[in-house]
C-alpha positions in Angstrom: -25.1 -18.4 -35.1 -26.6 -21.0 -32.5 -23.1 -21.0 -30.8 -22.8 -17.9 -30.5 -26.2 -17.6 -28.8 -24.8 -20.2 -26.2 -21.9 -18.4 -25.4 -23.5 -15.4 -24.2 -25.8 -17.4 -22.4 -23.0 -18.8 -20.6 -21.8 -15.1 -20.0 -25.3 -14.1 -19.3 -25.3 -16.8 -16.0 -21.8 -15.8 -15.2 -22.9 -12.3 -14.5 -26.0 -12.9 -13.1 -24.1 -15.1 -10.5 -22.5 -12.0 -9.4 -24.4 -8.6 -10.2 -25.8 -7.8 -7.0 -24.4 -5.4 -4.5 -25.4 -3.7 -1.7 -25.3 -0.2 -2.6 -25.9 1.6 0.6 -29.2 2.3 3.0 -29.2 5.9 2.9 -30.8 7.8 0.3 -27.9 8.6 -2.5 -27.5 4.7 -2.2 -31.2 3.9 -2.3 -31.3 6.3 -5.3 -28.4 4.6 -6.9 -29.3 0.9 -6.4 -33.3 1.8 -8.3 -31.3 3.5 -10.6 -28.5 0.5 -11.4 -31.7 -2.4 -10.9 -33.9 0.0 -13.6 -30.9 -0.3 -15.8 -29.3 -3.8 -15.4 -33.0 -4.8 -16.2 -33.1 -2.8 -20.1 -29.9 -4.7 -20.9 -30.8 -7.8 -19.8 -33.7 -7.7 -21.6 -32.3 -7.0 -24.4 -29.4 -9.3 -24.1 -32.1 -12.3 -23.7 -33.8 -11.0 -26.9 -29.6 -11.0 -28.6 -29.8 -14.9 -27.7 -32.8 -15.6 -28.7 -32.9 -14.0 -32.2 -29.3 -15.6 -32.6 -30.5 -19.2 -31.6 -33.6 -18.6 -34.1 -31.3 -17.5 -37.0 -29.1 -20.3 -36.4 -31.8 -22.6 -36.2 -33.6 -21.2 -39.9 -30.0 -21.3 -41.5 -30.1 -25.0 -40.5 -33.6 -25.5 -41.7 -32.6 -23.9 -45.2 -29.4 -26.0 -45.5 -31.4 -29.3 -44.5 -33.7 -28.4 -47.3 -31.3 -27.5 -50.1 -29.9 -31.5 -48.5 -33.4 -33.0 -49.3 -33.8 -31.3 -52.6 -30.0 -32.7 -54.1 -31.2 -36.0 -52.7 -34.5 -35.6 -54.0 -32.8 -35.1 -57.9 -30.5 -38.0 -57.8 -32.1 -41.2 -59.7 -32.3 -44.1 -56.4 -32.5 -40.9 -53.8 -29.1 -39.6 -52.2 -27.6 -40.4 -48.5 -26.9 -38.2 -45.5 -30.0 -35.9 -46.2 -29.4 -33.2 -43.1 -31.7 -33.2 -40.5 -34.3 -30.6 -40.0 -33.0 -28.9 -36.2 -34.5 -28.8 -33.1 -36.7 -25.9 -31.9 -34.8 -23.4 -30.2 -35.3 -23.0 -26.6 -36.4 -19.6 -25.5 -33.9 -17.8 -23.1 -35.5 -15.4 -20.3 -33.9 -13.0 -19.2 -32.7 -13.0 -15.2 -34.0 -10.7 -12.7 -32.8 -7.3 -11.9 -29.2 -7.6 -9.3 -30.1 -7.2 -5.5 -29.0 -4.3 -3.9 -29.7 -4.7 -0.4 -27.1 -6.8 1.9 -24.2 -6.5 4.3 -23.3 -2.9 4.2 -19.8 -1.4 6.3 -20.4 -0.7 9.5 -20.2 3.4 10.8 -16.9 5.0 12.0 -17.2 6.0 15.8 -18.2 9.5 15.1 -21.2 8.7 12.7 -23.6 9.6 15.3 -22.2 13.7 15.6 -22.2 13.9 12.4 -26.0 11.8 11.5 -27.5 14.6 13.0 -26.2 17.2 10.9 -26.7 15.5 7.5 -30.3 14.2 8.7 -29.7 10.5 7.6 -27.7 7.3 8.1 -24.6 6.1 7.3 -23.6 5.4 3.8 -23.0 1.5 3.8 -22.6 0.9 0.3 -20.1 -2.4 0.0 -17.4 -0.9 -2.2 -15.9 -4.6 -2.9 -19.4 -5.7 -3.8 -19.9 -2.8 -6.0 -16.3 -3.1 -8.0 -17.0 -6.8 -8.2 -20.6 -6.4 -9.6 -19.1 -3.5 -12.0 -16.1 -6.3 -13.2 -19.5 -8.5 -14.3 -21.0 -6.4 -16.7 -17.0 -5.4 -18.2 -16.5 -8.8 -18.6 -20.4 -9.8 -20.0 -19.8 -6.5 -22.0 -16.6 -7.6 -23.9 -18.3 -11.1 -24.5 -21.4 -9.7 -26.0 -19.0 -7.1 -28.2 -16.8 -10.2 -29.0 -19.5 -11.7 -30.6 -19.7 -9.3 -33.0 -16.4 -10.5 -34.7 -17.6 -14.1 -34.9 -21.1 -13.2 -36.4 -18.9 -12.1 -39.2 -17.1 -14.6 -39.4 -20.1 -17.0 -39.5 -21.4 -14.2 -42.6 -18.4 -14.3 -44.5 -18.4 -18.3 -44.2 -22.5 -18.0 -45.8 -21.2 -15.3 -47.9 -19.0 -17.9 -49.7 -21.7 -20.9 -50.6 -23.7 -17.8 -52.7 -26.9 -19.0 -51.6 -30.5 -17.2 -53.2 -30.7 -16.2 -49.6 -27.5 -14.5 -49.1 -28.5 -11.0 -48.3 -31.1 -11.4 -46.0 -28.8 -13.5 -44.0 -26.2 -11.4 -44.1 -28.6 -8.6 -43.5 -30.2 -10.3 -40.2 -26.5 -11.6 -38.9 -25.1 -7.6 -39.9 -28.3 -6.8 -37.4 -27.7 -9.2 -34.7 -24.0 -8.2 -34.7 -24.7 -4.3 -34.3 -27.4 -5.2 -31.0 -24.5 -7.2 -29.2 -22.5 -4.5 -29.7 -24.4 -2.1 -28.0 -25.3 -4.7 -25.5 -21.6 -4.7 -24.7 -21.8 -0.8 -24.6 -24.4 -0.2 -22.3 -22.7 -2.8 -20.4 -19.8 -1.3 -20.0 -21.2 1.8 -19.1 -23.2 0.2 -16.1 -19.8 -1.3 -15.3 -18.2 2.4 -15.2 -21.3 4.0 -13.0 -20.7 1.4 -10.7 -17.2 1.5 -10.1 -17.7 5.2 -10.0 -19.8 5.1 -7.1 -17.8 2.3 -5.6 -14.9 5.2 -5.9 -17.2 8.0 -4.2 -17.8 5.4 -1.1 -13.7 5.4 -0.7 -13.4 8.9 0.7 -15.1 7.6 4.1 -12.0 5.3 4.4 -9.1 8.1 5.7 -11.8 11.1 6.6 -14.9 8.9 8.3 -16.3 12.2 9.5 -16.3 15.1 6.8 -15.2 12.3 4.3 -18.8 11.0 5.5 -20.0 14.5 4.7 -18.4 14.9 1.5 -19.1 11.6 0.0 -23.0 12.3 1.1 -22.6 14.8 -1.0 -21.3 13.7 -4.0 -23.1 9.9 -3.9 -26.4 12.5 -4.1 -25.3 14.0 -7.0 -23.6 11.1 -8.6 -26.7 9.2 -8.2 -28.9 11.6 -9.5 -26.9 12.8 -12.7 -25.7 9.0 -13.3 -27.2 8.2 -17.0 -28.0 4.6 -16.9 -29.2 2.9 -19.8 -32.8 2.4 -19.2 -35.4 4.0 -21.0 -36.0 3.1 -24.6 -33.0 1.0 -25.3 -34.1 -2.4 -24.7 -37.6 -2.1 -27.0 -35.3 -0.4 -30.0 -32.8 -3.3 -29.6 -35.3 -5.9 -29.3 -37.2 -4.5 -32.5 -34.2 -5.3 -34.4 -33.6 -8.4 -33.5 -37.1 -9.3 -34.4 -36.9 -8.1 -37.5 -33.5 -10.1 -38.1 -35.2 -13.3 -37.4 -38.1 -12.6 -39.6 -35.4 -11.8 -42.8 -33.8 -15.0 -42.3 -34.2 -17.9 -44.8 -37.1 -20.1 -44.3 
């Protein structure tokens, strides 16, 4: 359990070492980037509560196996050896802040400035590499946290097999944990698809720079605006959960 609470920690730096990306000045790109920060933040939030809740678990499986340890020693006549060690507090992971979506943006085709006039605002200079490369983050954070999933098993069938008084509350806070990291890989996956999406709609300025320009206006407005990111009410549901896994573990 610990473990895998490291490992998507490790993921969790990895993508927020690469998450931001400038998504454009003008308003379907202003819209877009509150939209993408509002939702990055839910997941991370919930993906720092996925660590800690399997850092705590792991950490009161230890305590329960270091007492069973002290109890055998405790009914041998003389004491017995190599009594397990009662574990370490778990440190507390915070989540990162929401990506950055202001930067370098592409720089206006020569006839930009006939055409700003008609569309009353500025050029759309969302950084499509930025935005694909941000979107491969959360695909890749996304599988990790789903991955996770598989090992949590693992780790249950493993517990399953020493047929402790415990067993189904630990298998009923790992089954838990398990089912939150796998929506955590969802929802990552789907920020990873809005953003390559928009990414796509920011191509069309590419081989038509003037009504491209129009036309990807256009549809970045109503991309942005329909775009369903994952932000309200996901993160406290997730993060109730995972509380209430830790709590069921053994003491």
């Amino acid at each position: 359990m610990g473990a895998a609470g490291e490992g998507l920690a490790a993921s969790l730096t990895v993508l927020a070492g690469g998450f931001s990306a400038h998504t454009g000045l003008d308003a379907a790109g202003t819209i877009f980037g509150l939209a993408y920060q509002d939702g990055a933040e839910q997941v991370l939030k919930a993906a720092a509560a996925a660590i800690n809740a399997c850092r705590q678990c792991g950490a009161l499986i230890q305590q329960g196996a270091a007492n069973y340890s002290k109890a055998e020693a405790a009914s041998k006549l003389g004491g017995g050896a190599g009594v397990l060690q009662s574990p370490a507090q778990p440190h507390q992971a915070t989540p990162p802040g929401p990506p950055g979506t202001w930067g370098k943006g592409e720089p206006p085709p020569l006839l930009w400035a006939v055409v700003e006039s008609l569309v009353d605002d500025v050029w759309p200079d969302g950084d499509v590499a930025g935005l694909h490369a941000a979107a491969a983050r959360w695909r890749n954070f996304g599988a990790t946290a789903s991955g996770m999933k598989g090992a949590l098993n693992a780790s249950k069938s493993l517990l399953d097999g020493q047929h402790l008084p415990e067993g189904d509350k630990i298998d009923d806070a790992v089954s838990n944990i398990g089912d939150c990291l796998a929506k955590v890989g969802d929802l990552s996956g789907k920020l990873a698809t809005n953003l390559d999406n928009f990414a796509d709609q920011a191509c069309i300025r590419t081989s038509h720079p003037v009504t491209g320009g129009i036309g990807y206006r256009i549809r970045s407005w109503t991309l942005a605006t329909v775009s369903h990111f994952p932000s309200i009410g996901i993160s406290p549901t997730i993060q109730s959960t995972l509380q209430r896994s830790t709590r069921t573990s053994p003491s």
